[in-house]
Kinemage of the C-alpha trace (Angstrom):
@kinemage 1
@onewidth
@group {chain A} dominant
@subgroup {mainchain}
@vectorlist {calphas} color= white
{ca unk a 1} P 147.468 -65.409 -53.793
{ca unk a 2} L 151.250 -65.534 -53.619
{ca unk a 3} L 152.977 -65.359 -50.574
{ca unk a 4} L 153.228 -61.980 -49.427
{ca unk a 5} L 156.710 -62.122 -49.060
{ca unk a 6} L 157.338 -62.670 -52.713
{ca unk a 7} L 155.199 -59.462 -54.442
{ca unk a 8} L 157.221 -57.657 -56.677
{ca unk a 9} L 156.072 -54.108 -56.032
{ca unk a 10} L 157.189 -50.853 -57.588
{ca unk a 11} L 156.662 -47.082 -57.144
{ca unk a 12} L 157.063 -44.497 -59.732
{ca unk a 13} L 159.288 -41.136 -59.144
{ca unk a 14} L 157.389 -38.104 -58.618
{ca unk a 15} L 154.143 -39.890 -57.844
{ca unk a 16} L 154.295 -40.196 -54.016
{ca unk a 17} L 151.857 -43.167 -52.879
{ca unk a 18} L 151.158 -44.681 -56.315
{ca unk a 19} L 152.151 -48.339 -56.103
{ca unk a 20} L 152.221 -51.162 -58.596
{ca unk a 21} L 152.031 -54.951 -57.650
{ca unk a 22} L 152.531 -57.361 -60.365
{ca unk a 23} L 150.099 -60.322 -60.839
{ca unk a 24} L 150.452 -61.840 -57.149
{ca unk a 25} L 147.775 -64.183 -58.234
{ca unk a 26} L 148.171 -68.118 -58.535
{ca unk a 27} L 146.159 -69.336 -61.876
{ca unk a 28} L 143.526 -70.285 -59.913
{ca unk a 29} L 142.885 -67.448 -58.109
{ca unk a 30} L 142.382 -65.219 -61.309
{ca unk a 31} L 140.067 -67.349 -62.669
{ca unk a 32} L 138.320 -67.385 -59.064
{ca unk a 33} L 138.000 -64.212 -59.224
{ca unk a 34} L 137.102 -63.649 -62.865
{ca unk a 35} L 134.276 -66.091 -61.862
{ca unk a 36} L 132.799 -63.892 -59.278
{ca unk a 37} L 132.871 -61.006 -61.246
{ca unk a 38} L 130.800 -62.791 -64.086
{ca unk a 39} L 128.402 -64.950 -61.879
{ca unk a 40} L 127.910 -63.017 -58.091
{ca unk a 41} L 129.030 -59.044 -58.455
{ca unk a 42} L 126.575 -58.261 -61.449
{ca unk a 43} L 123.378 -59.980 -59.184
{ca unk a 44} L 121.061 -58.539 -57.048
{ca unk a 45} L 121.892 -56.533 -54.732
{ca unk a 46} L 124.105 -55.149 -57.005
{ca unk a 47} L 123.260 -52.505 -59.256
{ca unk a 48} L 124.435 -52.726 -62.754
{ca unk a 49} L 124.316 -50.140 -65.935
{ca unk a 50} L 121.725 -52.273 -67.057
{ca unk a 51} L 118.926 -51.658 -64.510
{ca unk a 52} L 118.638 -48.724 -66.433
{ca unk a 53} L 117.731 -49.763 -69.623
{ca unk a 54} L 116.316 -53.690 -68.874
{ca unk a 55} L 113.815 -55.631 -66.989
{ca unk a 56} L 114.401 -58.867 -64.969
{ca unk a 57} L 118.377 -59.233 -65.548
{ca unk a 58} L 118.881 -60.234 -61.849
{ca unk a 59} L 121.492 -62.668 -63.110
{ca unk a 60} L 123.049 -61.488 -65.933
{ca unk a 61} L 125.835 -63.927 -66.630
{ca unk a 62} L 122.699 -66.618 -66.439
{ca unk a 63} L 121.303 -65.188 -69.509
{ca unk a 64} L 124.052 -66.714 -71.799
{ca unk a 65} L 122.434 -69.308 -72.682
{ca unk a 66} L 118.757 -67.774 -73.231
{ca unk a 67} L 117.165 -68.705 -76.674
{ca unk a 68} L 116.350 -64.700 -77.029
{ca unk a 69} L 119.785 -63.863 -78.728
{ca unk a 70} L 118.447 -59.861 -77.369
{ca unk a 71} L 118.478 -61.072 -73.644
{ca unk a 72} L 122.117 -63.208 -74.456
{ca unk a 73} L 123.597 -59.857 -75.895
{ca unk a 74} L 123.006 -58.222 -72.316
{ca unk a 75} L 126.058 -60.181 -71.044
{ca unk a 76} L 128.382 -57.767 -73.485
{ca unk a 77} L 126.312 -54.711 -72.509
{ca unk a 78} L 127.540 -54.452 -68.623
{ca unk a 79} L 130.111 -52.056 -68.121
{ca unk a 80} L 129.569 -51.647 -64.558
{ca unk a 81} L 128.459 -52.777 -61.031
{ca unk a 82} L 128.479 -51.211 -57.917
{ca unk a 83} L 128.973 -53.282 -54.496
{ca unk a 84} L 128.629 -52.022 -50.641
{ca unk a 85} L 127.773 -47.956 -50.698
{ca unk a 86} L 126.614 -47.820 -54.287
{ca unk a 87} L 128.162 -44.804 -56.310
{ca unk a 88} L 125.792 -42.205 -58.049
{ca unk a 89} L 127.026 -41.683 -61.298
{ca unk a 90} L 124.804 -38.762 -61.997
{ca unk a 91} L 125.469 -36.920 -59.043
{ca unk a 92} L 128.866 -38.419 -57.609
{ca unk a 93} L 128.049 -38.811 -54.534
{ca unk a 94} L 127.518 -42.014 -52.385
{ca unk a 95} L 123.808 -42.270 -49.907
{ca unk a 96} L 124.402 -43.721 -46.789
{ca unk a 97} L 121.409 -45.484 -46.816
{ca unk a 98} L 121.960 -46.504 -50.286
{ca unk a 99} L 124.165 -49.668 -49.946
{ca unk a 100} L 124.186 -53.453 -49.967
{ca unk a 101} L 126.384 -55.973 -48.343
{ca unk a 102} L 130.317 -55.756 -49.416
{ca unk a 103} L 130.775 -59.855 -50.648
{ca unk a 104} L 132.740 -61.393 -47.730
{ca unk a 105} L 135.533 -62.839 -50.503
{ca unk a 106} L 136.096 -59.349 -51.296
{ca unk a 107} L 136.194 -57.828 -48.244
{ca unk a 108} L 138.699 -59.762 -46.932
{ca unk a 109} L 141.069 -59.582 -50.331
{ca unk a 110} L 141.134 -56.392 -50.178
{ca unk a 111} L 141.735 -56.016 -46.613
{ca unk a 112} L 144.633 -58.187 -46.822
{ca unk a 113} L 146.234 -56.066 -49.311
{ca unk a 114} L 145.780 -53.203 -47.481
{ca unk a 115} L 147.295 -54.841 -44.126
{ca unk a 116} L 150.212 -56.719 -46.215
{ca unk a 117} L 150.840 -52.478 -47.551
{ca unk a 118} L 150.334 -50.767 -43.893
{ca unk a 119} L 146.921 -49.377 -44.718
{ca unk a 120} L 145.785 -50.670 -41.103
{ca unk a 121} L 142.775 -48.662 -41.209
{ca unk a 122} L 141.561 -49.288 -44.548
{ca unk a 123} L 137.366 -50.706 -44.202
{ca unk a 124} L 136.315 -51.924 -47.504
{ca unk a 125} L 133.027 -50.498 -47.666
{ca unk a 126} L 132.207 -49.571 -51.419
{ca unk a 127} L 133.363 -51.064 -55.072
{ca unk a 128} L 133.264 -50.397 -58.493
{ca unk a 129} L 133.608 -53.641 -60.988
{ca unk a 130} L 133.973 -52.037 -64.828
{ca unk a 131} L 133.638 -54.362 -67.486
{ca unk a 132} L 135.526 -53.274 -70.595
{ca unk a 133} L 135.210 -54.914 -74.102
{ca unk a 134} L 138.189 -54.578 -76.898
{ca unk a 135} L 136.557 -50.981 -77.683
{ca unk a 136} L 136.240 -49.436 -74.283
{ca unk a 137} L 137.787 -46.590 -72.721
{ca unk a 138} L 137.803 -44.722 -69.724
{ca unk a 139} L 138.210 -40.570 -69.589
{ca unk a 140} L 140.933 -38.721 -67.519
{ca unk a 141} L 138.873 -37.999 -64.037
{ca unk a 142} L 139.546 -38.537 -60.203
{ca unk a 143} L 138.169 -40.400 -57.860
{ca unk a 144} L 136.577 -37.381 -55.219
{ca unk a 145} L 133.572 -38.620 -54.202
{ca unk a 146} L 134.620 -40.272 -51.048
{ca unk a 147} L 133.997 -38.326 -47.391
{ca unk a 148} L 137.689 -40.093 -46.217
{ca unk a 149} L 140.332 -39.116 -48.685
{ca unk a 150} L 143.182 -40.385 -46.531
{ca unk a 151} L 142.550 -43.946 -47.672
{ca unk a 152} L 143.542 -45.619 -50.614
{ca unk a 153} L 141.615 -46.637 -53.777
{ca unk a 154} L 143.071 -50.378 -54.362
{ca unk a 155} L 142.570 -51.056 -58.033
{ca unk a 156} L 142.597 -54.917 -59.362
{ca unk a 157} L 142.979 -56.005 -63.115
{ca unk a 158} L 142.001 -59.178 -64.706
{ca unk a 159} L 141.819 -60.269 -68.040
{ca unk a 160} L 143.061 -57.794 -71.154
{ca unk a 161} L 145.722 -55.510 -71.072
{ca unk a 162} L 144.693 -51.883 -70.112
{ca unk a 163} L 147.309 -49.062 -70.944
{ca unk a 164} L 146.929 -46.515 -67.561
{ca unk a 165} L 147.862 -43.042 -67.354
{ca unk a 166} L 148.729 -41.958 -63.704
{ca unk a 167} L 149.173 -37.810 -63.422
{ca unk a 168} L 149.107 -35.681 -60.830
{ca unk a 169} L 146.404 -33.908 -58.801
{ca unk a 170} L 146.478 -30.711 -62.099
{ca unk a 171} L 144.773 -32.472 -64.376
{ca unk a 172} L 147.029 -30.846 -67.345
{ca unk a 173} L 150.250 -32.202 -66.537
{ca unk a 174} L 151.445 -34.813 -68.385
{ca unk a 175} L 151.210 -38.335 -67.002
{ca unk a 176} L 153.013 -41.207 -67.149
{ca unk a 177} L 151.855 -45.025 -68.757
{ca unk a 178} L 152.146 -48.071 -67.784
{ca unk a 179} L 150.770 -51.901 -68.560
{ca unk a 180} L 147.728 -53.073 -66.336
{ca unk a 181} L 147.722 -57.232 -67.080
{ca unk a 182} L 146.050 -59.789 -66.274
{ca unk a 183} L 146.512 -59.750 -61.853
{ca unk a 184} L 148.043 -56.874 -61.247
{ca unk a 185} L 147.087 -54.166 -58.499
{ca unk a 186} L 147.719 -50.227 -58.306
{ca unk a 187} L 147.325 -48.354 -54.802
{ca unk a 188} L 146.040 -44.929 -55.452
{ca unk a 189} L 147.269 -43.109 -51.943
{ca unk a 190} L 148.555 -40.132 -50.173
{ca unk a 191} L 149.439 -37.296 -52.332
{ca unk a 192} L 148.561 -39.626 -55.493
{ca unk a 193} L 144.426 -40.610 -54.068
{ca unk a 194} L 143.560 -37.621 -55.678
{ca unk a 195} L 145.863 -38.141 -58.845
{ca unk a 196} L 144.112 -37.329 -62.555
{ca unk a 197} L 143.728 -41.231 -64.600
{ca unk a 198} L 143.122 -43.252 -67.502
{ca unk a 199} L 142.441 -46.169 -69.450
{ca unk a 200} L 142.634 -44.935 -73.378
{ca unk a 201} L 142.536 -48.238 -74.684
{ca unk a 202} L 142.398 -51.723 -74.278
{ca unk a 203} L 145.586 -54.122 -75.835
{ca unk a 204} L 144.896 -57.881 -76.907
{ca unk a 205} L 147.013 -60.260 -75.490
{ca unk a 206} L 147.573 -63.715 -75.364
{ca unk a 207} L 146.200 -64.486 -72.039
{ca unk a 208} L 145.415 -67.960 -71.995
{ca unk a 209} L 148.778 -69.248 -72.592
{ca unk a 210} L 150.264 -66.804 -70.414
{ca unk a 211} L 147.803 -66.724 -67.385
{ca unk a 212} L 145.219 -69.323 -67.805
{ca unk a 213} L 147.456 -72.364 -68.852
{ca unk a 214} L 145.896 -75.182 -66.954
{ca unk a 215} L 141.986 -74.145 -67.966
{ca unk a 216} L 139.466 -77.015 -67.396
{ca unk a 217} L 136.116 -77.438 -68.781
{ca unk a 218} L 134.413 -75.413 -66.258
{ca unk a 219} L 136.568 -72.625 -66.969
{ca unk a 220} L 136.142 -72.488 -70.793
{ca unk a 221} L 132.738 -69.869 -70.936
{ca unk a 222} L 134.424 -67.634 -68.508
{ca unk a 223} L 137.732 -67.347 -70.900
{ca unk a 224} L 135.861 -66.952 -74.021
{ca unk a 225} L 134.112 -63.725 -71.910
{ca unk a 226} L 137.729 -62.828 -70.694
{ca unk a 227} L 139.595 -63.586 -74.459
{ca unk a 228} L 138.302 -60.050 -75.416
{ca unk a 229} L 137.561 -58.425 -72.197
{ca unk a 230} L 139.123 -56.537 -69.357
{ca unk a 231} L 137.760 -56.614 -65.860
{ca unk a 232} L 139.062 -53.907 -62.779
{ca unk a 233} L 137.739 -53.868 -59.667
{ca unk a 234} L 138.287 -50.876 -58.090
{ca unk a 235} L 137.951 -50.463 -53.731
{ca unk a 236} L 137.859 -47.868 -51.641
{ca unk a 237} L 136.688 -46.663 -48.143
{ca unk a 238} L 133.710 -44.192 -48.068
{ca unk a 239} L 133.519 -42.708 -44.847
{ca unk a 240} L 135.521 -41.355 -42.173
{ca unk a 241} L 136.013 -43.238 -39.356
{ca unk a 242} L 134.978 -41.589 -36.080
């Protein structure tokens, strides 16, 4: 990441403890971290939308380059994993004996965003990675499931644009939009952790020559994924601490 020093960060009025950090990323980091989100965060111990519905997909990103073209179309079926306390979608709750390791890398990301903010208390304990294709969308909802609501949901976009709605905590008042690109982070605190959101839609963008200018070979299956794909990787702290 960039020096610290150098973020460009930004509020908006009337949304007390929503804040926006453009890309601090270097080049390399992105793709880092796009990496880790295609190769590590969908594996075992991870739990993925496709344990569901498929056998043996331990390694997703692996499957590629299977000869089955059914077990290479899995890749563009994950819309989700879940890391550290893994989230119940059917009953929105997390079980504290339901939970894997949080990766190291990530842990300590996310922790330094949250000291470089003054969220000294922030533990990194669960995460969300959604995987969005050009088609995707995500409904208005808030993010209530966690016992500590006094900590902030830190909220990192890679890849594809994503245009975000932020309201309030009524979820009919209007809300306002902004650009999520390629880098960029939102904070979700104070008054605003329990703020209504969306993702509508998903924009196209150009963001090889704009993000990913000095690709090498090693890089090029991970920005054909990315070319038509948005990543987020949402964090939060689950429990209070006593």
């Amino acid at each position: 990441m960039k020096p610290h020093q150098t973020w460009e960060l930004y509020t908006i009025k009337g949304f007390e403890g929503f804040i926006y950090i453009k890309n601090p990323f270097e080049v390399r980091g992105q793709q880092e971290w796009i990496q880790k989100c295609l190769e590590k965060y969908p594996c075992k111990p991870s739990l993925t939308n496709l344990d569901v519905h498929f056998d043996n997909v331990d390694d997703i990103w692996s499957l590629r380059n299977d000869p089955d073209p059914e077990r290479r179309s899995y890749i563009r079926k994950l819309c989700w994993a879940t890391l550290g306390y893994h989230h119940n979608w059917d009953t929105k709750l997390y079980n504290p004996n339901h939970r894997s390791s949080m990766p190291q890398c990530l842990h300590e990301l996310s922790n330094h965003i949250a000291e470089c903010l003054g969220f000294v208390t922030f533990k990194p304990e669960a995460a969300i990675v959604n995987y969005y294709n050009l088609k995707s969308s995500l409904g208005i909802h808030n993010d209530h499931s966690e016992e500590d609501l006094e900590s902030p949901i830190i909220s990192i976009s890679f890849g594809q644009t994503g245009l975000f709605l932020i309201g309030t905590d009524n979820k009919v008042d209007k809300p306002e939009a902004i650009f999520l690109r390629s880098g960029d982070i939102v904070i979700m605190s104070g008054v605003c952790r329990l703020s209504y959101h969306a993702v509508p839609c998903i924009l196209t963008e150009d963001v090889c020559s704009t993000y990913f200018d000095n690709q090498t070979r090693d890089w090029e299956e991970f920005y054909e994924f990315i070319s038509r794909s948005r990543i987020n990787i949402s964090v939060r702290k689950v429990y209070k601490t006593l």
